[in-house]
Each structure stands twice: as structure tokens, then as C-alpha cells.
C-alpha positions in Angstrom: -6.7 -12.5 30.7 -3.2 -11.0 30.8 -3.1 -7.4 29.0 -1.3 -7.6 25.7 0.2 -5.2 23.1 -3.3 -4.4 20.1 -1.1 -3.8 16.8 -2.7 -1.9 14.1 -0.8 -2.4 10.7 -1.0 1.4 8.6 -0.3 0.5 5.0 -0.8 2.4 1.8 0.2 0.8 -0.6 2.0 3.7 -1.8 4.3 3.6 1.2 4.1 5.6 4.3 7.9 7.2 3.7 7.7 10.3 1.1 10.1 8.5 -0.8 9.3 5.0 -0.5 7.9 4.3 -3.8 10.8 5.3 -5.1 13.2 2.4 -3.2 13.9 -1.2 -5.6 11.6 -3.2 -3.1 8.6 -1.3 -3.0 6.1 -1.2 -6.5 6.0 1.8 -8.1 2.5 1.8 -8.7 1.6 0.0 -5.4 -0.9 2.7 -4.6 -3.5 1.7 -7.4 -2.5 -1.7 -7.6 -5.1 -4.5 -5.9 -3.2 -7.2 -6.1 -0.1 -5.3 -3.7 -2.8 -4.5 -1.3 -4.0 -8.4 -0.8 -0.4 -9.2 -0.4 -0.2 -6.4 2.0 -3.5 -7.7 4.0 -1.8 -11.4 3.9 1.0 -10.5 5.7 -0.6 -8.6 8.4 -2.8 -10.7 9.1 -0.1 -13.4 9.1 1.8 -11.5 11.6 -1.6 -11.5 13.3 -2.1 -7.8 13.6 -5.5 -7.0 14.7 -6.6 -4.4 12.0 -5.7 -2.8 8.5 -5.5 0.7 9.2 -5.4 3.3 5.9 -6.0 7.2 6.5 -7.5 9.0 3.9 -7.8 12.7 2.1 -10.4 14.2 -0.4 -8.2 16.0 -2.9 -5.5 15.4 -4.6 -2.4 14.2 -2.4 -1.9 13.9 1.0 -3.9 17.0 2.6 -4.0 18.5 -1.3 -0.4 19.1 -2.1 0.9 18.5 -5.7 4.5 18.9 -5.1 7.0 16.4 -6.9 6.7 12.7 -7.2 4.9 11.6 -4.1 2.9 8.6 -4.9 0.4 9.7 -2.5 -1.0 11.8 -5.0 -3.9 9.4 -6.0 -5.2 6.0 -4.3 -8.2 3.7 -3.6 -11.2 5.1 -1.7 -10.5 2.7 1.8 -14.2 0.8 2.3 -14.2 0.3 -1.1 -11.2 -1.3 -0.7 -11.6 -2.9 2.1 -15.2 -4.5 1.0 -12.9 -6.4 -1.5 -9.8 -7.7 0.6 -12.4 -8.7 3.6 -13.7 -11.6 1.8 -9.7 -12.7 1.5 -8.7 -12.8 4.7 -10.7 -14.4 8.3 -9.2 -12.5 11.4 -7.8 -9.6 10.2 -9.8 -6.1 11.1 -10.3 -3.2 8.4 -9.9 0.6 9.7 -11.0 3.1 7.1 -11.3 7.1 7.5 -14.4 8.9 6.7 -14.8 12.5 7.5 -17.4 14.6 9.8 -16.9 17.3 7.9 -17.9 16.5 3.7 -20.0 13.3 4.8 -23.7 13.0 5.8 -23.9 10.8 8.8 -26.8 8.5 6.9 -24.4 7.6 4.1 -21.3 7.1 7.0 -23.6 4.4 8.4 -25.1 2.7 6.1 -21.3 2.2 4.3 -19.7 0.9 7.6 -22.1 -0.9 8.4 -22.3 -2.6 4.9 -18.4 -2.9 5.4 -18.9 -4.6 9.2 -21.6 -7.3 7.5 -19.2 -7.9 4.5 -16.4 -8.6 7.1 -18.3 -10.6 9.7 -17.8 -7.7 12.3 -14.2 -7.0 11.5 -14.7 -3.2 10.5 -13.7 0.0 12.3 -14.6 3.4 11.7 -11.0 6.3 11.9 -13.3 9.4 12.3 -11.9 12.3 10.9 -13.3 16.3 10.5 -10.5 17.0 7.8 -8.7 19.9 6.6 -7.0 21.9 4.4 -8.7 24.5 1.9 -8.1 22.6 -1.0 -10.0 19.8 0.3 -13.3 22.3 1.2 -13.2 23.8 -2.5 -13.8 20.1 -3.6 -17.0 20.0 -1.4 -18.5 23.6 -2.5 -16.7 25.8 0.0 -13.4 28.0 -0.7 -11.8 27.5 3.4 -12.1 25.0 5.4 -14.7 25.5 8.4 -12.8 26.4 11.4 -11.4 24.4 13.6 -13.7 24.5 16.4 -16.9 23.9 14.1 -15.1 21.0 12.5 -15.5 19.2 16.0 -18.8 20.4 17.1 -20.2 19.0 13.6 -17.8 16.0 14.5 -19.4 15.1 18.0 -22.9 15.8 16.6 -21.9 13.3 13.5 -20.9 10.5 15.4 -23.7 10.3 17.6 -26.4 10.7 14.7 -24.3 7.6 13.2 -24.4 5.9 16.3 -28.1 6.0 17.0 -28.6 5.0 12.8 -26.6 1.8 13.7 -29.5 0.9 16.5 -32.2 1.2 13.8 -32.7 -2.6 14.2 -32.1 -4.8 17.8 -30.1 -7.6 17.2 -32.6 -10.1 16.9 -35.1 -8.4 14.5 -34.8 -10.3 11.8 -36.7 -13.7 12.3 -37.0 -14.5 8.6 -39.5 -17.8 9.1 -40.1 -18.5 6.2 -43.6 -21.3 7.5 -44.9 -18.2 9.2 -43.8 -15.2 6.3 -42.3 -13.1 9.4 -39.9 -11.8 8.0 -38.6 -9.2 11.0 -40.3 -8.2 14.0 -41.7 -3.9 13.1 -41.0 -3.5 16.9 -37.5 -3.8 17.1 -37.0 -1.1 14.4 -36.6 2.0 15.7 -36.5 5.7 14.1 -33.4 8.2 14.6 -35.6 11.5 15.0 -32.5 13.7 15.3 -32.4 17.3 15.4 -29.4 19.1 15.9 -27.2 22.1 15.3 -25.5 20.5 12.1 -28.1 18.0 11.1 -31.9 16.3 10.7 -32.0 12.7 10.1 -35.0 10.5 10.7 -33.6 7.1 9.7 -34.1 4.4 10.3 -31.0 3.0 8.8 -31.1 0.3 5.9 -28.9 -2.4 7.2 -29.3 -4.2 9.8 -26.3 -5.3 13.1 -23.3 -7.2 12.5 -21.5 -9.8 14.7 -19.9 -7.1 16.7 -22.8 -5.0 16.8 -21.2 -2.0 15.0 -18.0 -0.8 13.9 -15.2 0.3 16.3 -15.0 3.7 16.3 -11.4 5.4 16.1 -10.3 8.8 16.6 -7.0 10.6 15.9 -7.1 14.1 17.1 -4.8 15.1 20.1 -5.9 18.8 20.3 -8.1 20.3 23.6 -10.9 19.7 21.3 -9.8 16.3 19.7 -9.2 14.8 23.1 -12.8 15.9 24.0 -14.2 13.9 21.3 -11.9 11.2 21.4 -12.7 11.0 25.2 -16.7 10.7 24.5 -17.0 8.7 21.5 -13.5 6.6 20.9 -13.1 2.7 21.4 -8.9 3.2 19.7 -6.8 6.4 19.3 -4.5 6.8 17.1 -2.2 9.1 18.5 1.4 10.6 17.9 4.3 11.6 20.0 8.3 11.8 20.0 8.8 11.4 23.6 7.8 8.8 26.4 6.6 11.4 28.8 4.3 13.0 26.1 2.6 9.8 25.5 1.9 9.3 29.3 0.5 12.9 29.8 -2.0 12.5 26.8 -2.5 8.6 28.1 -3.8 9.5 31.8 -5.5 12.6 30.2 -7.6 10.1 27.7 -8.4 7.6 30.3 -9.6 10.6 33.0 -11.6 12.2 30.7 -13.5 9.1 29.9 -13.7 7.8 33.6 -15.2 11.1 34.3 -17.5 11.1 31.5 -18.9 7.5 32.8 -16.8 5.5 30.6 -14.8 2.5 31.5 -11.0 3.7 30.6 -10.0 0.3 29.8 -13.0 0.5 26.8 -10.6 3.0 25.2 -7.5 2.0 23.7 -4.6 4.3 23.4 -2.1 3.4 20.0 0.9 5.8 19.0 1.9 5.3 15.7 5.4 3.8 15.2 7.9 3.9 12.4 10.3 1.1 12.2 13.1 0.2 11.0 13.9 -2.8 11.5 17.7 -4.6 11.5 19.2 -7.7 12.4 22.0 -5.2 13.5 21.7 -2.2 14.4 24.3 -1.3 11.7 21.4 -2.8 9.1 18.8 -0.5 10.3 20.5 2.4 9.8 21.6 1.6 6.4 17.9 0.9 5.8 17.1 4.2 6.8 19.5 6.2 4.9 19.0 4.2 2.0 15.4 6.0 2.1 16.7 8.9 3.3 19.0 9.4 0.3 15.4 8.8 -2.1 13.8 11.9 -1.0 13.2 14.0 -4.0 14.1 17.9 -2.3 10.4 19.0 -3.9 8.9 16.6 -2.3 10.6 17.3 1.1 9.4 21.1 1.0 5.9 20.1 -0.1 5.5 17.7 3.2 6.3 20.4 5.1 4.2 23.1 4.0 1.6 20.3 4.3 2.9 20.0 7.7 2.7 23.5 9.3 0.0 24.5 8.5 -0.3 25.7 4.7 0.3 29.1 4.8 4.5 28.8 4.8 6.0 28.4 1.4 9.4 26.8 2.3 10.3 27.5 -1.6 13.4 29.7 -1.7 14.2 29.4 1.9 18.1 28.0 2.9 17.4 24.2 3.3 20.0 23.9 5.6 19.0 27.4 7.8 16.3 26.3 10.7 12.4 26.4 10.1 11.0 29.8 10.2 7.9 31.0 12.0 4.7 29.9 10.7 1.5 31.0 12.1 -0.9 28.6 13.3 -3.9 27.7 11.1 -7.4 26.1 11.4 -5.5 22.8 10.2 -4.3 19.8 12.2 -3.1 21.9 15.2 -2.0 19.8 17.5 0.4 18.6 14.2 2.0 21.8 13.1 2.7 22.2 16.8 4.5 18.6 16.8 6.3 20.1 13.5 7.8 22.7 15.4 8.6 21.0 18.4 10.7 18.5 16.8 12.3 21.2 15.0 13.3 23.2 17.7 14.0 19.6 20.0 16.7 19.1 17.9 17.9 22.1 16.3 16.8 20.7 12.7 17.6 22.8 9.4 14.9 22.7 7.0 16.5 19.6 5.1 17.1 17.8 8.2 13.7 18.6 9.4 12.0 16.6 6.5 14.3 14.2 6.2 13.4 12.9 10.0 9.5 13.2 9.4 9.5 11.5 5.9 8.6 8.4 7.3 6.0 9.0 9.7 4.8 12.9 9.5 5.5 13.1 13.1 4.5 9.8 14.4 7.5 8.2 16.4 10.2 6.4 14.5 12.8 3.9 15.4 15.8 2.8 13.9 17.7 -0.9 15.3 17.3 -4.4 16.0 14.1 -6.1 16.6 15.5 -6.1 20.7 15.8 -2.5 20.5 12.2 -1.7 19.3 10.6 -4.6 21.6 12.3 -2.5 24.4 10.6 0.5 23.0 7.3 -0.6 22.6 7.5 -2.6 25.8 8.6 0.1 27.9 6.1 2.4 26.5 3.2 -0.6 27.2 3.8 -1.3 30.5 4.1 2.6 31.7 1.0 4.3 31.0 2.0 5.4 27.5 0.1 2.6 25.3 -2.6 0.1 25.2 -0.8 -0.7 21.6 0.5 0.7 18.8 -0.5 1.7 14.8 2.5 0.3 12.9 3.8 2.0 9.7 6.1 0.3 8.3 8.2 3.0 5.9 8.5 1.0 3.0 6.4 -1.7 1.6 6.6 -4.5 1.7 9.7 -5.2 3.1 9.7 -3.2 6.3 6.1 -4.9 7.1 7.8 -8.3 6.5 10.7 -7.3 8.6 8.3 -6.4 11.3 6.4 -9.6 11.2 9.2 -12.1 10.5 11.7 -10.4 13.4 9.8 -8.0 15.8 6.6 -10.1 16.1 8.8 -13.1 17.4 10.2 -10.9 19.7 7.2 -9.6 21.5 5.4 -13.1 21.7 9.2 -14.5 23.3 8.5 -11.9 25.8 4.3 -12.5 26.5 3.8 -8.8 25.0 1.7 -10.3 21.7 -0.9 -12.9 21.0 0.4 -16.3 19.4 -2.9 -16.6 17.9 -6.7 -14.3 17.0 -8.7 -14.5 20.0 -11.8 -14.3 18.2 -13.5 -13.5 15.0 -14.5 -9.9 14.9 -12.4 -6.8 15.8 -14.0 -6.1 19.0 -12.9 -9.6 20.2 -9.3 -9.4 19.2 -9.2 -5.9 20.7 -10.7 -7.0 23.7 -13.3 -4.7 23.9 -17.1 -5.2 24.6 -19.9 -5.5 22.6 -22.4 -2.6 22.5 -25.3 -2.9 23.7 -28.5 -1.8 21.5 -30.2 1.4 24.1 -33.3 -0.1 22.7 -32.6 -3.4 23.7 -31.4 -2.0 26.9 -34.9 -0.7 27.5 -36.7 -3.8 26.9 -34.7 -5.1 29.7 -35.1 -2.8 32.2 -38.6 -2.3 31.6 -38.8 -6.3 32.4 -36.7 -5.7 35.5 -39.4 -3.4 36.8 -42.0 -5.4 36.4 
């Protein structure tokens, strides 16, 4: 089958752009509001995207800041949200973040895979270790566990959650209802983990989906985020400014997987993208200062103290005098070190600075024609830079329709996109394979032997 572009569709319903809920199009209270996120879900899955992506935070606002108007200060937790707009849709995959860090891997899996039933096998788990002090002093700590830990209790995590989603093979549950068999006690199989960060016996509670279990998602691009990403991954979301970036972290994902066993093309690679999308290029840029203009200064500063780190005020600095130093933290690393190198790329003041990362927090944003950012994506597709891309659209929901009703065309015109869902789970549509049960696996080799 000829290799085409995967498109994930990011989409709070507060916007992705700081300023976006602010802009005549989008609802103001789109965050909280159900009925804006089954419109949203309709149209992606119209435009035939392959999953609903939504990050997610545990405190107040995006990574705990409180500054200004941003509608990101409150939303819907995302499998909860998702367990309601599955039923409404029939392709369309659902992405949600859950964190390594505050979450007990029994209660991970049992929740995704609840989410991966309700869906018929069209969920995906975005693991996270999450940061940010104010986040740890909702979960009984005062700092957030160093950087290093949060991934060691990460790769321990995942692969407790893994072996909970093999409790049951997938065809333990006979239910005869002649015979009373109701599942077969040998294909149920105990966890027995003991490890550095946890003890779980399990078995888990619910039983396989269609796809077996969720697709797993990573984000992290730092030494020790590519390590885990490289072991445990099936789609990375990933962000960079510059083609040659991309490539580097590309080849380093898929070599670190073939050398770890893995089949590289079992990982797929997706930068995040901003666009703006115009039937001239004219259009697009007045889109984007349109938004621009919206920002709301407080809110500016408080994305960017997010941003680098937490521990630079940017109050009562010169907004239009460059970005000072800020020490590096046990946050996001490998994001306050994007921060700074798009500030210094292009010689950014402070004001210009946020302005440019208001839409995507560093992800990569384009402003022009559909044309334009088919070239983009394109280019970056068929040169070891992409498998596909997370979409997030900066306003909502007109730039997703404008990315749908223009952009979409363009990429099926050119034999980059499907024309129509290849299958019904995620794992189908993504084009990745289904995962065998090790206990399954067993049986067979066992019969092999004799």
C-alpha cells in the first residue's frame, strides 16, 4: 500500500492560540461546552483525520499558570470526554493524555481500556510524566520529581500498563450460555509486577478490544524522552521549527527502535503544525494578525514564563528588549530549549517572542495558501522528517474547517491523504499492527515445539 500522510486533529475546544477564544468565530466558552466539542469531532472526522488528539494538565491552566484571560484555565478531563463523543462518530480515533507521574498504572488501564471498548478500538493513549510544581502540590508533593525520575517511573508505568492490558487473551470470553462457560480461567493471566516505582498483581478488569489495546503516544524529545518514546511509542508527537531538526530527531527515533528490535516503520513520527490557512496568501496573513492583535499582553508574559521554565518572571522586563537568561529547570527541557532557540533564531524581543508562539507553544506554524502548506507538509513527508502530522488549528472552528474544506483537497489532489478510513479501529487507519497477546504468543510456540 502506498505510504500516506497520518493526520492527527489537536483541538481544545478552548482554542490552541492564547488568544483564540477571544476572536468573533470561536465560542467563548467552547472549553466547557459539549456540544462545540461534537461539532469539533464531526468535522475531523469529516475531513477524515485519523484521531482526536487533546493534551492535558492537572492544575489549574495550562502547566498551572493563572495569568489573564486564557481560556485554558479550566476544561473537560479528555476520556471522559472522549467516552461521550465516541459513541457519535464511526472512524474517527480519540488520543487522550494521562500522566506517569500522579496516575497508578491499574487505574491508567482499566480507563483506556474502558475508552478502547466504548470506541470499538479507536482509542490511543498520549503518555505523559508531567510538570510543573504547581501541578505536584495538587498530588501531595511541594516540587515536581526530577526530571530523570519522572521517566524512569514513566518506562516502569507503561510496561506495568502494558502487561494489565494482557490479563485476558483474545478469545477468553466464550460466554455459552447451553454450557454456563462463561470465559475460559486459563487465558487469564496475573501481572505479578515488582519494580522500582510500583507492585501490581492484577489481573486487569476489562477484557481486549478490537485493536487489542490502545495506541500508545509519546511526546517527549529530550535524551530521556527519545529513550522512552524509542521503547514503548506506536506515534510521537513531536515539535520543531526547522526541516533539518525534524530529520535528525526522525532517523534518531527510527535507529533507536531498530536497534532496540523494533520495526521503525511501527513508530510513527507527527510534528505538530499550526496553520493558517488562506485562499491567498494575503488572507492568511490577515488571519494571523487578526489573532495576533487579540493577545491580551498578560497573557503573553504568562505563556512564556510557562514556557521557560518557571523560574523567570517576565513581569517588569522591556517587552520589546530580547528574552533574558533563564536557567534550565526539571520542566519540559527539551521545550524551554526550543523557547530560546527560536528566540535567539530570530532576534525576537519579548513581545515578538510570544506573539510567534501563541499559536502553537513552539510547535511549527505556517501562514499561506492551502498550496503553500501542502508543499510544507509534503516536503517534510517525503524527506525523513514525518510519517504525519498533529494538526492545531489556531482557532476553532474555523481554522479546522479551513483545513478540511482547502488543505485536505489539496493533499488527496496530490496522493498524500486517504479519500476514505481504511478500517475501523485506530491501528487500521494508522497502519500499524495489531499486538499480539505474549500469552497468546506462548501458546503458539509451545505448539510449534511439539
Amino acid at each position: 500500500m502506498t505510504r500516506k500522510i497520518r493526520l492527527g486533529a489537536f483541538l481544545p475546544g478552548g482554542g490552541q492560540h492564547v488568544a483564540s477564544w477571544r476572536h468573533p468565530d470561536q465560542p467563548a466558552d467552547g472549553a466547557t461546552s459539549f456540544e462545540f466539542h461534537k461539532q469539533l469531532a464531526l468535522t475531523a472526522e469529516r475531513g477524515l483525520f485519523d484521531a482526536y488528539f487533546l493534551a492535558d494538565g492537572l492544575a489549574v491552566g495550562f502547566g498551572g499558570a493563572r495569568e489573564g484571560g486564557n481560556a485554558r484555565v479550566a476544561g473537560f478531563e479528555p476520556v471522559t470526554l472522549f467516552s461521550a463523543l465516541a459513541p457519535l462518530t464511526t472512524h474517527l480515533g480519540f488520543i487522550a493524555t494521562s500522566s506517569t507521574t500522579y496516575e497508578e498504572p491499574y487505574t491508567t488501564a482499566r480507563k483506556f481500556a474502558s475508552l478502547d471498548l466504548i470506541s470499538d478500538g479507536r482509542a490511543g493513549w498520549n503518555v505523559v510524566t508531567t510538570t510543573g510544581d504547581l501541578t505536584a502540590q495538587n498530588f501531595n508533593r511541594d516540587t515536581q520529581l526530577p526530571h530523570a525520575e519522572r521517566y524512569r517511573r514513566a518506562a516502569e508505568h507503561v510496561d506495568v500498563v502494558r502487561k494489565l492490558w494482557e490479563s485476558f487473551e483474545d478469545d477468553a470470553f466464550i460466554r455459552d450460555k447451553e454450557t454456563g462457560v462463561f470465559f475460559d480461567p486459563a487465558k487469564l493471566h496475573d501481572t505479578d509486577h515488582r519494580g522500582e516505582h510500583f507492585s501490581v498483581r492484577g489481573p486487569l478488569n476489562v477484557s481486549r478490544s478490537p485493536q487489542g489495546h490502545p495506541v500508545i503516544v509519546q511526546a517527549g524529545q529530550s535524551e530521556d524522552g527519545r529513550g522512552l518514546a524509542a521503547a514503548t511509542a506506536e506515534v510521537i508527537f513531536t515539535a520543531h521549527q526547522h526541516l533539518e531538526t525534524a530529520q535528525e530527531f526522525y532517523r534518531d527515533i527510527k535507529a533507536r527502535a531498530r536497534g532496540l528490535g523494533r520495526n521503525p516503520d511501527h513508530i510513527l513520527v507527527m510534528p505538530g503544525v499550526s496553520a493558517f490557512v488562506g485562499r491567498t496568501e494575503a488572507e492568511a496573513r490577515e488571519k494571523y494578525d487578526r489573532l495576533t492583535s487579540l493577545i491580551v499582553e498578560e497573557d503573553g508574559i504568562g505563556l512564556l514564563n510557562g514556557l521557560t521554565g518557571g523560574t523567570l518572571d517576565l513581569h517588569g522586563y522591556d517587552l520589546d528588549g530580547p528574552l533574558p537568561p533563564a536557567p534550565p529547570t526539571e520542566g519540559m527541557k527539551s521545550r524551554q530549549a526550543l523557547i530560546r532557540q527560536i528566540a535567539d533564531e530570530n532576534n525576537f524581543t519579548i513581545r515578538q517572542l510570544y506573539q510567534w508562539i501563541a499559536s502553537a507553544r513552539g510547535h511549527y506554524t505556517i501562514v499561506g495558501t492551502a498550496e503553500q502548506i501542502a508543499d510544507t507538509l509534503q516536503t517534510w513527508f517525503e524527506n525523513e522528517a514525518a510519517d504525519g502530522f498533529n494538526i492545531l488549528p489556531p482557532w476553532l472552528p474555523t481554522a479546522l474547517d479551513d483545513f478540511v474544506d482547502l488543505v485536505i483537497p489539496e493533499l488527496q489532489r496530490r496522493g498524500l491523504f486517504r479519500t476514505a478510513y481504511e478500517g475501523k479501529t485506530l491501528r487500521e487507519n494508522l497502519g500499524l499492527p495489531f499486538p499480539s497477546n505474549r500469552w497468546a504468543a506462548g501458546h503458539a510456540a509451545l505448539q510449534a515445539a511439539e
